[in-house]
C-alpha positions, -999 to 999 in steps of 0.1 A, spaced: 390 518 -589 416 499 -610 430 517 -642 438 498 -672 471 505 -692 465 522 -723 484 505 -756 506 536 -756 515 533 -720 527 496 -727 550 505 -758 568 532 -740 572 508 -711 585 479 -735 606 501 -749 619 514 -716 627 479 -711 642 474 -742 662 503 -738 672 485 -702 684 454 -719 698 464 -751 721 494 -734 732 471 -704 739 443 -724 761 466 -747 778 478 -717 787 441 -707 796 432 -737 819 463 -741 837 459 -702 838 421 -706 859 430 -740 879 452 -721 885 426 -696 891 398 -717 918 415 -739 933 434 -710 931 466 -726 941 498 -710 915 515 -728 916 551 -702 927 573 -738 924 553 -770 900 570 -791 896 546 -816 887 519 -789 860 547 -777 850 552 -814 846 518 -827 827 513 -797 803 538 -801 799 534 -835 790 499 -831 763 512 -802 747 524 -827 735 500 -850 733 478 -821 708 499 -800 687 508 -830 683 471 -840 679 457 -804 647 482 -803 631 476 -834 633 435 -822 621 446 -788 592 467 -803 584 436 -829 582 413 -803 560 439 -778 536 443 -812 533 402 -815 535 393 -776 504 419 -773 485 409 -801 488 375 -788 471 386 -753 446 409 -760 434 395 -793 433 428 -816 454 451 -833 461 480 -821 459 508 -845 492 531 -838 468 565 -842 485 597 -829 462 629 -818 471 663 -807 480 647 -775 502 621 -785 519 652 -802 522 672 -775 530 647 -751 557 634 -779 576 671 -782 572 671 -744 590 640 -741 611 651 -767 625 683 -750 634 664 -717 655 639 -735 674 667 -750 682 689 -717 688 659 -703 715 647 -726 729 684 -734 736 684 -694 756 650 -699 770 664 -727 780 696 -705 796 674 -677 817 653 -700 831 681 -719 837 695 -683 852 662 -673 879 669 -702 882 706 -684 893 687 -652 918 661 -666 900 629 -667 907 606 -692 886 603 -728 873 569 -713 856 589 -687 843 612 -713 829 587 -735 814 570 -707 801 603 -692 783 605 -727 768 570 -735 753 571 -698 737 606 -706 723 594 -734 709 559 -722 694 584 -694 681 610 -717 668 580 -733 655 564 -701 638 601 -687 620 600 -724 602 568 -722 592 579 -688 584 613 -699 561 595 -721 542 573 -692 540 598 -670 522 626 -692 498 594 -709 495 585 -663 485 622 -661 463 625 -687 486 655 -703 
């Protein structure tokens, strides 16, 4: 019996991907950077700041692109468009996704505080929390496939 993938099921997964792309190619960007300039970047705060700060917009954009793109290339294939209609169950299957992101980042959040409590540098910090929150991120969109695989 094959199963078909439901429109929903292939946004979350392009946006998993997108999330895949966009974060890692941050993170090169950043290290190459950090290479480049030789920077001993182990407790400079504004280093850590700018670079978050610049995350931001970064990822945000990257994923509206990504999700653009997703809309056109699938539009292109199946030769419709999809209506983007949310039920009960995209509700509940949205908070549930929703509430694992958010353990899953306060836990980072936890360990890099407690990485501070230890005497680690604020590198390891930061780092500590942009990799919490690309997982957070990551255990979402999967969240998401899973309960829609399910049939939650």
């Amino acid at each position: 019996m094959e199963e078909t993938i439901t429109y929903q099921e292939k946004k979350h997964i392009a946006s998993l991907i997108g999330s895949l792309i966009v974060f890692g190619g941050y993170c090169l960007y950043v290290y190459l950077n950090i290479q480049a300039n030789q920077l001993d970047v182990s407790n400079d705060l504004y280093f850590w700041a700018k670079a978050f700060l610049i995350m931001i917009p970064v990822s945000i954009v990257g994923r509206i692109i990504i999700m653009i793109i997703f809309a056109m290339v699938n539009h292109m294939i199946t030769r419709r468009e999809e209506k983007d209609i949310t039920d009960e169950r995209d509700k509940l299957i949205e908070l549930k996704a929703i509430r694992n992101t958010h353990w899953i980042f306060i836990l980072g959040f936890f360990i890099a505080m407690g990485s501070i409590l230890m005497g680690m540098s604020m590198a390891t910090m930061f780092i500590i929390i942009a990799f919490s929150g690309f997982i957070s991120d990551v255990a979402g969109e999967l969240s998401h496939i899973w309960m829609y695989r399910k049939g939650i």
